[in-house]
N, C-alpha and C positions, 0 to 999 in steps of 0.2 A: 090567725091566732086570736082569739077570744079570751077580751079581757074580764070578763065575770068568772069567778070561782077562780083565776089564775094568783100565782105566788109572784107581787110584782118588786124588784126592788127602784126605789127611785132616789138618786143621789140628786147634792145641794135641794134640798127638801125645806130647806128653808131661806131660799135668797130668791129673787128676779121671780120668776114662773113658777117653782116648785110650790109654793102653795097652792095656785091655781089647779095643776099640775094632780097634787094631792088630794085634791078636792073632787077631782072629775074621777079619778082612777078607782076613789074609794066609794062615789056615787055610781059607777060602773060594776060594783062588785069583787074588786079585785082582794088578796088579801096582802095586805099593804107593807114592806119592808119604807122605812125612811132614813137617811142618813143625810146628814151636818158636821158642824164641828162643835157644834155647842149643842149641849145638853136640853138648856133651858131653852132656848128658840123651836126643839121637833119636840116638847113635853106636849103644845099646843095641838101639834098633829096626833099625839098619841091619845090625850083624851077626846076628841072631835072626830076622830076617825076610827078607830081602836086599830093606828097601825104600832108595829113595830119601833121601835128606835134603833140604831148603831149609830155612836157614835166616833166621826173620823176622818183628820186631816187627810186629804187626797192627796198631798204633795210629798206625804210619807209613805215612802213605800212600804215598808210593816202595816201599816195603815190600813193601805187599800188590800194587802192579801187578808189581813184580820176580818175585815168588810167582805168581803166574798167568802171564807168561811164562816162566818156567823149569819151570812145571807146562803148559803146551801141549796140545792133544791129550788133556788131562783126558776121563774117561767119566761117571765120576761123581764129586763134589766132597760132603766130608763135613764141613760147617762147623762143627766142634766148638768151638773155641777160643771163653773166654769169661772176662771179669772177674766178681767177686763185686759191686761195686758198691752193697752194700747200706750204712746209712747215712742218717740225716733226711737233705733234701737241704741245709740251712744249715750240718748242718755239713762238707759237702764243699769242697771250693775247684774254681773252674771248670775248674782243669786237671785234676782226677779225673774229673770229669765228660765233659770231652772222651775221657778214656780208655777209660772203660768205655762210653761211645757208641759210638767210633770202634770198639775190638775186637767190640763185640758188635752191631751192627749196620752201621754202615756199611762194615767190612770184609766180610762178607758177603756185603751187596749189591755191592759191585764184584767181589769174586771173580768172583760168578754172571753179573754182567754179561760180566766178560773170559771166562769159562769158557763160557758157554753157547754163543755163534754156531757155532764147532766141533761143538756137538753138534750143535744144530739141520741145520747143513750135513750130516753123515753121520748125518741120522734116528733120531738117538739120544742117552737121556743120562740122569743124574738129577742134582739137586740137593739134598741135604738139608740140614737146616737143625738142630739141635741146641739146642731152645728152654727153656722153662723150663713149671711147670704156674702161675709166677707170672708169667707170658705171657697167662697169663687169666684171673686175680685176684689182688689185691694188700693187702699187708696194710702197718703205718706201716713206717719205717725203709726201704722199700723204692724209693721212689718213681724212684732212678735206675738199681736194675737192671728192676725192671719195667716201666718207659716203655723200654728198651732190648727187653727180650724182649718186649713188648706189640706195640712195632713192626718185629720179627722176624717175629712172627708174621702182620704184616696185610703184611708185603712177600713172606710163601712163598706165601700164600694166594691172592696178588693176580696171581704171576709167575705160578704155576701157570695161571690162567685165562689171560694174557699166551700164555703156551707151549702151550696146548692147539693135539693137533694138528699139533703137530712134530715129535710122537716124542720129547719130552725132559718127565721127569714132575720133580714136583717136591713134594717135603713136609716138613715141621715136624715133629717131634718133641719132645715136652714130658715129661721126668720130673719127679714126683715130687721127696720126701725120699729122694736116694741113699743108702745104708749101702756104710762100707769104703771105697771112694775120691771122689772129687769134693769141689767146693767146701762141700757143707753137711758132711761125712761128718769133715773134716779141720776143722773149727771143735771137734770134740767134744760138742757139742748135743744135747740129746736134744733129738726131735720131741715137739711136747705130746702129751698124755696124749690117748689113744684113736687117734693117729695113725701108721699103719702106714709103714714106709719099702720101699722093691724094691732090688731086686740089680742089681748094676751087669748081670749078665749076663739080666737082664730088660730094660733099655734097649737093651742091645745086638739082642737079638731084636727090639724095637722100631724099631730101625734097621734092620736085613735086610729086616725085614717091608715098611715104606713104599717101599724103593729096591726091593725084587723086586717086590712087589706094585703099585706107584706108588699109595700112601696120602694123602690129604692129607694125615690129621692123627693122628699114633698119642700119645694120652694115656696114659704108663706109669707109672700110680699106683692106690693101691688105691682101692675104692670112694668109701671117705669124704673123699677127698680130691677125686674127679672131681665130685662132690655138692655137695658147696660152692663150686668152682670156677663150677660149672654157675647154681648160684644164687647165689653175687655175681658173676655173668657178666653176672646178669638182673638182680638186684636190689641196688647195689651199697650202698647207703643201709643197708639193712637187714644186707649181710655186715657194713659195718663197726660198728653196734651193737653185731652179735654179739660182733666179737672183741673189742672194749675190754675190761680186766682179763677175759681169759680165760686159760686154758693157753698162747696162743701166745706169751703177751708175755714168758715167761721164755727163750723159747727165740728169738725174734728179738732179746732183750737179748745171750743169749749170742751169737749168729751176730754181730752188728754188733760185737762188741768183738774177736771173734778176726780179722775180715776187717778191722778197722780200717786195719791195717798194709799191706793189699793193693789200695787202690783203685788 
């Protein structure tokens, strides 16, 4: 799928990566849908880019069907938008819970649901999906952003096979420890000791890559992060020995006390 000349919509367009995001899709040619929840944060995108606006709480469900009728004709759909969600899960309250579900996965899934049949119809299309590398191992504190990106990832993985064959591809994307913008980057955190972070504009290549190329799964992290991933994918007993009082736990202490504020 070929992002020049195509109808792209790209949600959370103005938090973490969506600008960057924004920035390459419309220097690629695309013709640019952007959605937010504010107004005044995508006006930026709209003169800079000459994209679209909608504006729309993704944890509304009226919302997100408004957002795919007013995005119609979508070519490809760039499911960025995402809560932090991190946090033991006791001490969350159910309506947080509901929220970073509903934004980070079940908005998603209905986008692609309303977006897709258009494509299927004109033999073309992509979906991607903006997941987490905590989509495929999980460490404590985490238990309700990672059952959210864990079943992001098994709903790209699963439509992709669903869509085979229509012409419309579909793939996940999982970074890493961003640096400079997104959710872990704006906590101020350092990553534990030995653990590399990428560039926003490494995810972004990440993204081109899966929609040009129809990828299932582009993991953009460094090695020692896909390595661990990989073996507590397999062995999850064993990843979570490892981390108990390791280096990670000063850095998931910081991340849950600055996202406190944002479930």
């Amino acid at each position: 799928m070929r992002i020049s000349g195509a109808s792209v919509l790209l949600t959370g367009a103005t938090g973490g990566l969506g600008g960057t995001l924004a920035a390459e899709l419309a220097a690629r040619g695309a013709r640019l849908t952007v959605s937010g929840r504010r107004a005044d944060a995508l006006e930026p995108l709209v003169e800079r880019y000459g994209a679209r606006a909608v504006v729309a709480d993704l944890a509304d469900a009226a919302d997100v069907e408004r957002l795919a009728a007013e995005a119609a004709g979508t070519d490809i759909l760039i499911s960025n938008a995402a809560l932090p969600g991190s946090g033991d899960l006791l001490d969350c309250t159910p309506e947080q819970l509901d929220r970073a579900f509903a934004v980070n996965l079940r908005a998603p899934a209905v986008l692609a649901r309303l977006l897709a049949p258009s494509m299927v119809e004109s033999g073309g299309g992509h979906l991607a999906f903006i997941g987490s590398m905590a989509g495929k191992v999980t460490t404590r504190s985490m238990s309700p952003y990672s059952g959210s990106k864990f079943g992001l990832r098994g709903f790209a993985l699963g439509l992709r096979q669903d869509l085979h064959g229509t012409g419309v591809g579909v793939s996940i994307v999982q970074p890493g420890f961003v640096r400079d913008v997104g959710m872990f980057a704006v906590t101020g955190a350092k990553p534990p000791t030995g653990m590399r972070t990428v560039s926003p504009r490494q995810v972004v290549a990440g993204v081109v890559r899966a929609v040009e190329r129809d990828v299932a799964e582009v993991n953009v992290a460094p090695v020692e992060l896909r390595l661990l991933a990989a073996i507590g994918g397999q062995f999850p007993g064993f990843a979570e020995r490892l981390q108990r009082g390791g280096p990670g736990e000063r850095t998931l202490r910081e991340v849950v006390a600055a996202q406190r504020s944002r479930r």
